[in-house]
C-alpha positions as CSV (number, residue, x, y, z in Angstrom):
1,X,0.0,0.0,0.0
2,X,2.6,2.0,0.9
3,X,4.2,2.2,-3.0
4,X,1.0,2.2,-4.3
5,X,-0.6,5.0,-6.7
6,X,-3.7,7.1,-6.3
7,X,-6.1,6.5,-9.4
8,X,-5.8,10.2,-9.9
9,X,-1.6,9.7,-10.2
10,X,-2.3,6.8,-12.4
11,X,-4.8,9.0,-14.9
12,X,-1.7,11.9,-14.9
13,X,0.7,9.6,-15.4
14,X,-1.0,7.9,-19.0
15,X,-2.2,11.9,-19.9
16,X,-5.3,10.0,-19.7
17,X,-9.0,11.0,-18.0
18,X,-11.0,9.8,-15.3
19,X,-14.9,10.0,-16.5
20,X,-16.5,8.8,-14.0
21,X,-16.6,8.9,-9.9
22,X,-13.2,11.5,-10.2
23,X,-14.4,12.2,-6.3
24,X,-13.0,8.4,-5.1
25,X,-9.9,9.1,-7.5
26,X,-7.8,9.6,-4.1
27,X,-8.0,5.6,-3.5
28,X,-4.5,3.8,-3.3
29,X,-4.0,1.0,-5.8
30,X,-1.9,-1.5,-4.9
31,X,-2.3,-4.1,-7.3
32,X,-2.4,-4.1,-10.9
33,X,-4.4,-6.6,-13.0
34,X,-4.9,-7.2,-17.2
35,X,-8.0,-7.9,-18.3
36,X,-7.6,-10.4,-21.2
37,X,-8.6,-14.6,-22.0
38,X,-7.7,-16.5,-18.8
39,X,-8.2,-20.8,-18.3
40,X,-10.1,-19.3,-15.4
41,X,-13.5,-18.0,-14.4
42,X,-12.6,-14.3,-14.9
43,X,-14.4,-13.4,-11.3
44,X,-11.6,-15.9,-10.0
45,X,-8.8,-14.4,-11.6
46,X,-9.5,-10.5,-10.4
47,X,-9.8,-12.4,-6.6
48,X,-6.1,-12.7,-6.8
49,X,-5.5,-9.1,-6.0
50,X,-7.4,-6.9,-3.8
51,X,-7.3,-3.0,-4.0
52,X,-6.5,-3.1,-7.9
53,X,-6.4,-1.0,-11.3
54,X,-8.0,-3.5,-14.2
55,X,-6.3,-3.0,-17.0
56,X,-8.9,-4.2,-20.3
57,X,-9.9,-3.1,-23.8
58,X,-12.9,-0.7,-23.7
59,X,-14.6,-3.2,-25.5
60,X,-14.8,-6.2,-22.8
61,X,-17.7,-5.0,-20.8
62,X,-17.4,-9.2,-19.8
63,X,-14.1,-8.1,-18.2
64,X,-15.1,-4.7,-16.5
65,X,-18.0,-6.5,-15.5
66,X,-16.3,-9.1,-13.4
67,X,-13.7,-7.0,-12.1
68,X,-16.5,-5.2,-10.9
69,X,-17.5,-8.0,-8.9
70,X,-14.3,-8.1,-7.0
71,X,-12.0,-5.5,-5.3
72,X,-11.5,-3.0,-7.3
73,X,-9.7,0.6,-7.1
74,X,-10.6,1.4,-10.8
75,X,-11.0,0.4,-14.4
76,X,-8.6,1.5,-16.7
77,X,-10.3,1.2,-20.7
78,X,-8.1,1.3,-23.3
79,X,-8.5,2.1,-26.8
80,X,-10.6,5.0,-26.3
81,X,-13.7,3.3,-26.3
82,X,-16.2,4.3,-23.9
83,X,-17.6,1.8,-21.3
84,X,-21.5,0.4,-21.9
85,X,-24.5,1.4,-20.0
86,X,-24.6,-1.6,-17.6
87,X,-20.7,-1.4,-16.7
88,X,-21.0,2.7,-16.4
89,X,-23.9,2.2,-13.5
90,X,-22.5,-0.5,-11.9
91,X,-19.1,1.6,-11.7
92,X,-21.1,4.3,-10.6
93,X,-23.0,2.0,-8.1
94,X,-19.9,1.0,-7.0
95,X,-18.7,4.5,-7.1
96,X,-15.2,2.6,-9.1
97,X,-13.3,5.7,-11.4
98,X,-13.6,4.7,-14.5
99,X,-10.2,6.3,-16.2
100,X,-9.6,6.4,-20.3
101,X,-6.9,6.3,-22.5
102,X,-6.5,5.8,-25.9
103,X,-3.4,4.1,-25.9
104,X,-4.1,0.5,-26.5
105,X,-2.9,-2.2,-23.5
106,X,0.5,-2.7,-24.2
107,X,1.5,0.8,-24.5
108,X,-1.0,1.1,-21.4
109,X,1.3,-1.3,-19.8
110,X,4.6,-0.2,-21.3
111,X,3.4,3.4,-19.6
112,X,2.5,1.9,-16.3
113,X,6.1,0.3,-15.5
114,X,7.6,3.9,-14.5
115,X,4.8,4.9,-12.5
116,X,6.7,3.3,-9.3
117,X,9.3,5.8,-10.2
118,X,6.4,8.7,-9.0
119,X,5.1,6.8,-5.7
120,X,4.6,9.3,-3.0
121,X,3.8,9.1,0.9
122,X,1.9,12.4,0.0
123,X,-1.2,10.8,0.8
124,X,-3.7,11.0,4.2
125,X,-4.8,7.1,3.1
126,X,-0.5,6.1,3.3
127,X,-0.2,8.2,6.2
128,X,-3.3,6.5,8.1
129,X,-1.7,3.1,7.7
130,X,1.7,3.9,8.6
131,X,0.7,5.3,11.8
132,X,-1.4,2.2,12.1
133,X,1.4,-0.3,11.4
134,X,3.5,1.1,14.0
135,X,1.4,1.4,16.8
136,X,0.4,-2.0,16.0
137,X,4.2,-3.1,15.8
138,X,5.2,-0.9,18.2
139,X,3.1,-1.9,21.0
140,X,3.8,-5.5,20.1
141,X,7.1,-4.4,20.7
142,X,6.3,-2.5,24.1
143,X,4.8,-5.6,25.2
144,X,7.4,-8.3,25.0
145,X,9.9,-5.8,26.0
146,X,7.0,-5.0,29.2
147,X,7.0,-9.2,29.5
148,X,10.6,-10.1,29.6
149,X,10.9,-7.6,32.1
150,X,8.4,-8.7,34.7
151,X,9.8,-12.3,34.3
């Protein structure tokens, strides 16, 4: 989470736009997943990753669909093509940015590998879970530390 991208970072980085639900474009993605022909049940697949971009072809409302039905940060179309009507409500539903690009999914993906380069902390969501992780380490810490003394 940590190294992880905001959906809006992700939409700056590929010059593309977010059409839809730009108010959740703040969210961290931490995993990202393409969208093509798998041997498995495509709900299966996109239940590999949790907090995810979905990388498909604007034409695979199958895809968006599916990733839909599992964890995801966003959907990132390519080829310019505009998502259908039952994908677009159910993103909206689901309030899940929908982000466009007309590069097609290689060059999508080819863009995507020096977005690590960009990761920030600069992020209240990062933040939150750092301070978590170490109060949650920490006071493990404290504790054992608290237990070997008393023994």
């Amino acid at each position: 989470m940590l190294l992880g991208s905001s959906v809006r970072d992700i939409a700056e980085h590929l010059q593309a736009k977010i059409i839809m639900n730009e108010a959740m474009a703040d969210q961290i993605v931490e995993n990202f997943m393409v969208g093509a022909l798998t041997l498995d049940s495509s709900v299966d697949y996109f239940m590999r990753q949790r907090n995810k971009a979905v990388i498909t072809r604007g034409d695979r409302p199958d895809i968006q669909w599916c990733a839909l039905e599992t964890s995801t940060r966003c959907l990132l179309l390519t080829n310019n093509v505009m998502p259908i009507n039952y994908v677009s409500d159910k993103a909206r539903e689901q309030e899940v940015p929908i982000i466009l690009t007309e590069k097609d999914t290689l060059a999508t993906l080819a863009a995507l590998e020096s977005l690590g380069l960009r990761a920030t902390v600069h992020s209240q969501q990062k933040v939150d879970h750092y301070q978590s992780l170490l109060e949650h380490h920490v006071s493990s810490i404290l504790l054992s530390v608290d237990f070997e003394a008393a023994a």
